[in-house]
MDAnalysis code that builds the backbone (N, CA, C; Angstrom):
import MDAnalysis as mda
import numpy as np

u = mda.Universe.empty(399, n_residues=133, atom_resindex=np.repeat(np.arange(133), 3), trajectory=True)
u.add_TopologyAttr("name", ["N", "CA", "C"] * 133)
u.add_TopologyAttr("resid", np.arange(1, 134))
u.add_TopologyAttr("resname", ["UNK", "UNK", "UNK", "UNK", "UNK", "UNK", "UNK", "UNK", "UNK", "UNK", "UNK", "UNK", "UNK", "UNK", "UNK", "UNK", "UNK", "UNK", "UNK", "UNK", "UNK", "UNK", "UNK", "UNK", "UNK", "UNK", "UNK", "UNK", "UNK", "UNK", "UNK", "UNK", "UNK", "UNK", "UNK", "UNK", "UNK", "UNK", "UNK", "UNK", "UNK", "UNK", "UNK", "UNK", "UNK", "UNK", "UNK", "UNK", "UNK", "UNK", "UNK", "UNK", "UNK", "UNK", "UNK", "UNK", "UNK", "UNK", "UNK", "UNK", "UNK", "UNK", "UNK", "UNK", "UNK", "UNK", "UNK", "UNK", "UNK", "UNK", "UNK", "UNK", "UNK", "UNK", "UNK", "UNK", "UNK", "UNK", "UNK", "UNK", "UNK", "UNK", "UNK", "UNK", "UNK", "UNK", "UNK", "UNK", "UNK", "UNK", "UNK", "UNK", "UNK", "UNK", "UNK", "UNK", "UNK", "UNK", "UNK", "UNK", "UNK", "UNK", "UNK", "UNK", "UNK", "UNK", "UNK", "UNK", "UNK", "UNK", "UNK", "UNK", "UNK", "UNK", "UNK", "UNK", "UNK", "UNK", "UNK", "UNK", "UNK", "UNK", "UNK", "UNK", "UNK", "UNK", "UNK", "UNK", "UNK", "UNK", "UNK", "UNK", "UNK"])
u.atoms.positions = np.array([
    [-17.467, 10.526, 9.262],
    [-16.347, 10.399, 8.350],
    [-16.471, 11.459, 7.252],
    [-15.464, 12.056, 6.835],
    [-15.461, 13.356, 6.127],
    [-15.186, 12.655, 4.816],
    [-15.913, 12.872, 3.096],
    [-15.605, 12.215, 2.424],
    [-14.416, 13.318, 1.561],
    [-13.762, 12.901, 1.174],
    [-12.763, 13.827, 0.377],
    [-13.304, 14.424, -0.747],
    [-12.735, 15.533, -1.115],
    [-13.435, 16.138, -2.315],
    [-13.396, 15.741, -3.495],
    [-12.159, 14.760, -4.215],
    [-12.277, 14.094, -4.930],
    [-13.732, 13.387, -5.384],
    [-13.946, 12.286, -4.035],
    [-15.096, 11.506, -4.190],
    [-16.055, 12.070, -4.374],
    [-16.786, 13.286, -3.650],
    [-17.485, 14.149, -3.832],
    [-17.510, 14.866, -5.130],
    [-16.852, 15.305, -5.625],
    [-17.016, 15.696, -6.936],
    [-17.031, 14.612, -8.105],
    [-16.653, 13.473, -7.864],
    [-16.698, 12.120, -8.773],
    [-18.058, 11.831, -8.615],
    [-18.869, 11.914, -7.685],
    [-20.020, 11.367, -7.216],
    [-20.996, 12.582, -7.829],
    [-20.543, 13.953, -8.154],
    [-21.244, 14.777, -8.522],
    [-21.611, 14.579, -10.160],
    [-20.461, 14.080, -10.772],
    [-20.485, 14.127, -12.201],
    [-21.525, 12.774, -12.364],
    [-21.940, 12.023, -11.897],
    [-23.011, 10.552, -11.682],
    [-24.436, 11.253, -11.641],
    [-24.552, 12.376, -10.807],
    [-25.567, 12.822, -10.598],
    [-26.349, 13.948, -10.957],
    [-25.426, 14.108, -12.413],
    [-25.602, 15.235, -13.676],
    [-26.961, 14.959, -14.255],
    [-27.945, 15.816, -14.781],
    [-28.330, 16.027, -14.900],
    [-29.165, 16.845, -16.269],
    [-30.591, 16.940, -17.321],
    [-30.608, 17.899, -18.337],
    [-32.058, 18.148, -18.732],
    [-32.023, 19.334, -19.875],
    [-33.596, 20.028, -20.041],
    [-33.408, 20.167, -21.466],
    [-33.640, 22.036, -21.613],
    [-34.070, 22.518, -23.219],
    [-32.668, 21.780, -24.033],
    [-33.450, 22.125, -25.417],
    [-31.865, 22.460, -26.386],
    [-31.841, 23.357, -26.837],
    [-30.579, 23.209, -27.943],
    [-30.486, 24.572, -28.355],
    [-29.938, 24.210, -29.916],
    [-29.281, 25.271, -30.639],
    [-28.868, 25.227, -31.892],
    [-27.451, 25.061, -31.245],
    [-26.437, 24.148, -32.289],
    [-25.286, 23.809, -32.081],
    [-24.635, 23.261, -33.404],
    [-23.407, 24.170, -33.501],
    [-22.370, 23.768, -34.328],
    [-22.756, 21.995, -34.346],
    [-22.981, 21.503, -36.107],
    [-22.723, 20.374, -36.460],
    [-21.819, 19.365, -35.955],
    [-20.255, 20.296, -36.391],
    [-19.055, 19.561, -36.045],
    [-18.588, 19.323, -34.379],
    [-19.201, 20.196, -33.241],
    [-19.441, 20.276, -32.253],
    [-19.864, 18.890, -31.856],
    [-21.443, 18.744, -32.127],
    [-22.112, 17.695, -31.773],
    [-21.792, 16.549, -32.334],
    [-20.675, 16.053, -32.884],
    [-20.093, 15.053, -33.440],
    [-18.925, 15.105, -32.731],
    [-18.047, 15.930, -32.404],
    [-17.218, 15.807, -31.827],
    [-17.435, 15.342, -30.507],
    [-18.472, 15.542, -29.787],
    [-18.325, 15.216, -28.251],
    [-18.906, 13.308, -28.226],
    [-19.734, 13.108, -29.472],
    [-19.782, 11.505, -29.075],
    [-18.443, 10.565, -28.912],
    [-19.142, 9.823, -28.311],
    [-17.725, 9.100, -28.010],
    [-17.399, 8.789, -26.488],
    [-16.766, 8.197, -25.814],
    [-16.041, 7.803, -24.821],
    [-15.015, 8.744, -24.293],
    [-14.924, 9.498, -22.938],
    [-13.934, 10.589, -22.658],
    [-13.780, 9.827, -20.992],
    [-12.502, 10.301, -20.464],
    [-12.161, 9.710, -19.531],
    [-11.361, 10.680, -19.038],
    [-11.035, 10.627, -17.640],
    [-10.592, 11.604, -16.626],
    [-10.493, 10.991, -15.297],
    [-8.875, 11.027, -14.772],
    [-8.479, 10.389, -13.486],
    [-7.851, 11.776, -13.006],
    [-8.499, 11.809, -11.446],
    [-8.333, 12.881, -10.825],
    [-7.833, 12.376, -9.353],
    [-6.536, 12.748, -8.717],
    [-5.975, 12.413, -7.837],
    [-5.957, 13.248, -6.824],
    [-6.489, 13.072, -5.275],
    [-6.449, 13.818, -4.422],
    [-5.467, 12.880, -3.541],
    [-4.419, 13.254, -2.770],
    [-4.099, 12.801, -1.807],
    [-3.794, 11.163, -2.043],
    [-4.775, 10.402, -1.197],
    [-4.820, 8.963, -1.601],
    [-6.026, 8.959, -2.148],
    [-6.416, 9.313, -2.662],
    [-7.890, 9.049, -3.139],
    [-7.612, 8.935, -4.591],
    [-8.190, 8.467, -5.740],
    [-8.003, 8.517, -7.055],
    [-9.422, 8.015, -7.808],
    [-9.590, 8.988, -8.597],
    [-11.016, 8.899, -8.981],
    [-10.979, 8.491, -10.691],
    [-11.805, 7.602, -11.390],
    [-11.173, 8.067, -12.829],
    [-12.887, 8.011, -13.341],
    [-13.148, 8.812, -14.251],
    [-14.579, 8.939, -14.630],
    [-14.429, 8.710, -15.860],
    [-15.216, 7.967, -16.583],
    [-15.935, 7.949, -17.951],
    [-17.605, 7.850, -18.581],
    [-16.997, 9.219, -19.010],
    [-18.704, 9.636, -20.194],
    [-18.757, 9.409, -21.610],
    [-19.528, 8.468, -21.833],
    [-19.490, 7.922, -23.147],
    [-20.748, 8.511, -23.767],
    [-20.832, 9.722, -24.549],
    [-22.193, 10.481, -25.383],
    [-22.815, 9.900, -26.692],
    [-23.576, 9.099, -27.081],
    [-24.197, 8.445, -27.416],
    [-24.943, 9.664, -29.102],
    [-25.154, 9.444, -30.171],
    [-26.006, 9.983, -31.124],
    [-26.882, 10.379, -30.931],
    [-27.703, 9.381, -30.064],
    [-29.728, 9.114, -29.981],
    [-29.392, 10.430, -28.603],
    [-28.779, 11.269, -27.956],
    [-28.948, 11.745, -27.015],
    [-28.991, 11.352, -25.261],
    [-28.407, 10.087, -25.442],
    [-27.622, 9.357, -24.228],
    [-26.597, 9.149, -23.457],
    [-26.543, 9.280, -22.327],
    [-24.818, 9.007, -21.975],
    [-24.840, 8.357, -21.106],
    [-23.689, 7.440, -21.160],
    [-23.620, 6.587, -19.741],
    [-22.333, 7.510, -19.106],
    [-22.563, 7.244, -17.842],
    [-21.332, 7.263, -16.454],
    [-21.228, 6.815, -15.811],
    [-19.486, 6.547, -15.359],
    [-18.863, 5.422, -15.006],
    [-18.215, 6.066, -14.264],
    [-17.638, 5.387, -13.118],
    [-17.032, 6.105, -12.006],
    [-16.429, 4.693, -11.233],
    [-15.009, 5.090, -10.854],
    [-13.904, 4.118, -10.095],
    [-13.256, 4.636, -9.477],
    [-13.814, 4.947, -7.499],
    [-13.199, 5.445, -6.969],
    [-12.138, 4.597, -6.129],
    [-10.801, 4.697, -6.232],
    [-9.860, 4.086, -5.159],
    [-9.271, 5.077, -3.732],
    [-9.718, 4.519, -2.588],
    [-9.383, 5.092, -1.685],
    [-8.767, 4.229, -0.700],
    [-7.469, 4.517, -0.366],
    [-6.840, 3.473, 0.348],
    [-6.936, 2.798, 0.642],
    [-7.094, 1.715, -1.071],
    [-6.998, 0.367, -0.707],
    [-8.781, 0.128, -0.905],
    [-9.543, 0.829, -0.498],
    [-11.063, 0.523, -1.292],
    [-11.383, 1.178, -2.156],
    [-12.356, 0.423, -2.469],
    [-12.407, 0.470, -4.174],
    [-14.192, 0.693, -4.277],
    [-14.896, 1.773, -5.026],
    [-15.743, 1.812, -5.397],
    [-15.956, 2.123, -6.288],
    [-17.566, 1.541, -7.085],
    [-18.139, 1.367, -8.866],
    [-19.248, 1.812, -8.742],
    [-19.311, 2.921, -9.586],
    [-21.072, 3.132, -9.686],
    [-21.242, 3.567, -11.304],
    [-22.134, 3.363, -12.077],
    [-22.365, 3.490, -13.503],
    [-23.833, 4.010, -13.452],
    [-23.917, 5.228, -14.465],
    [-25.255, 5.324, -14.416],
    [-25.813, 6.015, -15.897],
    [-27.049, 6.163, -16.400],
    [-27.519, 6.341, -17.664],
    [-27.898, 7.601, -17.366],
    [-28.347, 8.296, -18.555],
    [-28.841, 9.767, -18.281],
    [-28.912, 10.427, -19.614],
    [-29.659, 11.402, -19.890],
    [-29.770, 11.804, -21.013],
    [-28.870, 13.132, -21.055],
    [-28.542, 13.925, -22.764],
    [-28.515, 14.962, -22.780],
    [-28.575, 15.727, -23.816],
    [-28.560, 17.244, -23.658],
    [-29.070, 18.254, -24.741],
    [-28.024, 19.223, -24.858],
    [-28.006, 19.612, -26.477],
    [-27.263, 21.162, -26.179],
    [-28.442, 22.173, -25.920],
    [-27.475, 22.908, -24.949],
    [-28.643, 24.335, -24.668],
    [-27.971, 25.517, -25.389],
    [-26.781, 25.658, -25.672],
    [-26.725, 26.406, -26.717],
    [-25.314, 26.156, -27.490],
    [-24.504, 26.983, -27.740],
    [-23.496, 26.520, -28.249],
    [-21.996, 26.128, -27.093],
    [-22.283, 26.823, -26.000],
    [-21.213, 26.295, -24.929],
    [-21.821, 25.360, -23.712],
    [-23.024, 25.001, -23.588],
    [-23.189, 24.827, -22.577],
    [-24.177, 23.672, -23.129],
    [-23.928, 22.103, -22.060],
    [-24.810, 20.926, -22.579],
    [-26.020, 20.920, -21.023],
    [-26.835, 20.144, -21.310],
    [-27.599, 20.034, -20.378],
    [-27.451, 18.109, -19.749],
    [-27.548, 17.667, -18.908],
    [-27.496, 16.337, -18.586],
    [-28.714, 16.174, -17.827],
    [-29.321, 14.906, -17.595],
    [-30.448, 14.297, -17.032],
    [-30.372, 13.171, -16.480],
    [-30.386, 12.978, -14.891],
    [-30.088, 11.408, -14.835],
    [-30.901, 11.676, -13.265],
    [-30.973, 10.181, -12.782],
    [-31.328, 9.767, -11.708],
    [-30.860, 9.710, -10.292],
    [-30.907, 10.421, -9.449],
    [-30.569, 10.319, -8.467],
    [-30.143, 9.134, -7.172],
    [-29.643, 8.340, -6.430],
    [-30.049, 7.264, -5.721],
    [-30.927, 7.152, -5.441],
    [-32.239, 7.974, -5.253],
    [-33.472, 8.127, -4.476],
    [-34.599, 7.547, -5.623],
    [-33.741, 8.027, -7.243],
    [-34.815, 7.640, -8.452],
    [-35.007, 8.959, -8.488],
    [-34.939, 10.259, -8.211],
    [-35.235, 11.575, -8.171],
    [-34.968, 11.944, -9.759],
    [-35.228, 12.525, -10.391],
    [-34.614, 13.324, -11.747],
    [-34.112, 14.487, -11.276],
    [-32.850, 14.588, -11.571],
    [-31.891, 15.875, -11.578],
    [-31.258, 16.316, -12.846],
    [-31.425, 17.432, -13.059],
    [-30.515, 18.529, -14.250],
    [-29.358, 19.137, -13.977],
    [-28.862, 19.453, -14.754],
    [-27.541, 19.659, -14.307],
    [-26.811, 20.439, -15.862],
    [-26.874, 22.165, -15.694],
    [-26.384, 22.475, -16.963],
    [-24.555, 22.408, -16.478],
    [-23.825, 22.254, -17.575],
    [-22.234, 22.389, -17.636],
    [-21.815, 23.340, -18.815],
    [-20.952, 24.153, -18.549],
    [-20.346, 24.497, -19.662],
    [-19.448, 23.805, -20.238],
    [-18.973, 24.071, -21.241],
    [-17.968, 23.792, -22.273],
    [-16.837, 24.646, -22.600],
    [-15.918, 24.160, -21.840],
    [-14.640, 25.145, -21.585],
    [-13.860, 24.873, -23.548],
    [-13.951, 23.634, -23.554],
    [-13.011, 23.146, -24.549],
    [-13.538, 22.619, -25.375],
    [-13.809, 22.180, -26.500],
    [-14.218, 20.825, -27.133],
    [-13.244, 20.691, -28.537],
    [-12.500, 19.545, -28.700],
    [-11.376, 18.912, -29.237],
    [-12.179, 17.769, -29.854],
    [-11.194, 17.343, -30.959],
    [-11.484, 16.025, -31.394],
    [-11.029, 14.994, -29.997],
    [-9.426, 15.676, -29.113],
    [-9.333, 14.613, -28.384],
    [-9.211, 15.241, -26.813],
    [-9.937, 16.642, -26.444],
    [-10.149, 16.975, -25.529],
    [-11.556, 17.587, -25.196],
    [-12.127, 17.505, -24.105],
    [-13.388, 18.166, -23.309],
    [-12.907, 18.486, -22.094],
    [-12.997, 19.831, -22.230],
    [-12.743, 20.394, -20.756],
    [-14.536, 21.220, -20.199],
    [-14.993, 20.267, -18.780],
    [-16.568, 21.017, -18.402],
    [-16.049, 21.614, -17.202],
    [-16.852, 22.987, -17.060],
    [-16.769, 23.253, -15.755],
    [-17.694, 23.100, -15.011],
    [-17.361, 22.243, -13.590],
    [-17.792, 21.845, -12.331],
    [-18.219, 22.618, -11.970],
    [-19.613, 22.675, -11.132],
    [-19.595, 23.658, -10.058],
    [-19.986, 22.357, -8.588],
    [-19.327, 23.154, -7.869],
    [-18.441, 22.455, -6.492],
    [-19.223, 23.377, -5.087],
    [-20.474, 23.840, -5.253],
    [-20.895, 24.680, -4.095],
    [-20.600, 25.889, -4.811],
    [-20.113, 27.068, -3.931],
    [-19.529, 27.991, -4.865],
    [-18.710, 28.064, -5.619],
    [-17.622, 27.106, -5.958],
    [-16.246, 27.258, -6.271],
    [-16.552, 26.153, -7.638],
    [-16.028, 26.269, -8.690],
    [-16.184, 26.012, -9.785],
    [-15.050, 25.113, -10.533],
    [-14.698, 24.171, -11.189],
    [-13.434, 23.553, -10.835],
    [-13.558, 22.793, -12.447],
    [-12.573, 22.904, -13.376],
    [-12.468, 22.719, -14.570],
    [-11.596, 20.889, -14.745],
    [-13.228, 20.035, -15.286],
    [-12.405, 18.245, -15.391],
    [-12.228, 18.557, -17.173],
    [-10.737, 18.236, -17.040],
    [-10.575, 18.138, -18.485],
    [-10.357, 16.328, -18.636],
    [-10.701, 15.770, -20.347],
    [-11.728, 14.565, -20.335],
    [-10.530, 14.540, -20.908],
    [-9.893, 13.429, -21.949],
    [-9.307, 13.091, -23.223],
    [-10.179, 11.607, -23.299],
    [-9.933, 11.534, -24.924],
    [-10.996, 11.128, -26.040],
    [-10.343, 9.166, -25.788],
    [-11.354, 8.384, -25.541],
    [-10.874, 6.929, -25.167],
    [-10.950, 6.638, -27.136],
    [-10.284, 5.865, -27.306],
    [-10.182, 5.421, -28.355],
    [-10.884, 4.184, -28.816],
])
């Protein structure tokens, strides 16, 4: 069974990943705490993700994939860092329990937008977030 790319890339942002830090704009690192959310529609598939960035350097992720008519939940913890001023680092656990990193850039950062860019294999693919209230 071929999984759609949606799911696959929903399943990628779960399995983010992080390391060094770096120096970072104040107002930056205040701006990204908080709760951000993003529903991404392929076809029948519909994915909606939420990253909630934490003070202490924590984030949870949340993931609700609907695919015709099934429905899957996976939530997971993970740490993260700035590595410099565009780019965060993530740290989380694999299904296996593995530790994986995972740097992202920072296309955007808004009081009520985050746009990261994906990387998708070679091809690179921009989830823009807006700010849960």
């Amino acid at each position: 069974m071929k999984i759609p790319g949606v799911i696959a890339s929903a399943c990628l942002i779960l399995l983010l990943a992080s390391s060094p830090s770096g120096a970072q704009d104040a107002k930056d690192k205040e701006k990204i705490l908080g709760k951000w959310e993003m529903t991404k529609k392929e076809k029948d598939v519909e994915a909606k993700i939420l990253l909630e960035f934490q003070k202490d350097g924590k984030v949870k992720m949340m993931m609700s994939v609907n695919a015709g008519g099934m429905k899957i939940e996976n939530s997971q913890d993970g740490t993260y860092k700035w590595a410099d001023k565009d780019h965060i680092e993530m740290t989380s656990k694999d299904p296996s329990g593995k530790e994986e990193t995972e740097k992202l850039t920072i296309k955007k950062l808004t009081d009520k937008e985050l746009v990261l860019v994906i990387k998708m294999g070679a091809k690179e693919e921009d989830w823009a977030f807006t700010k849960v209230k």
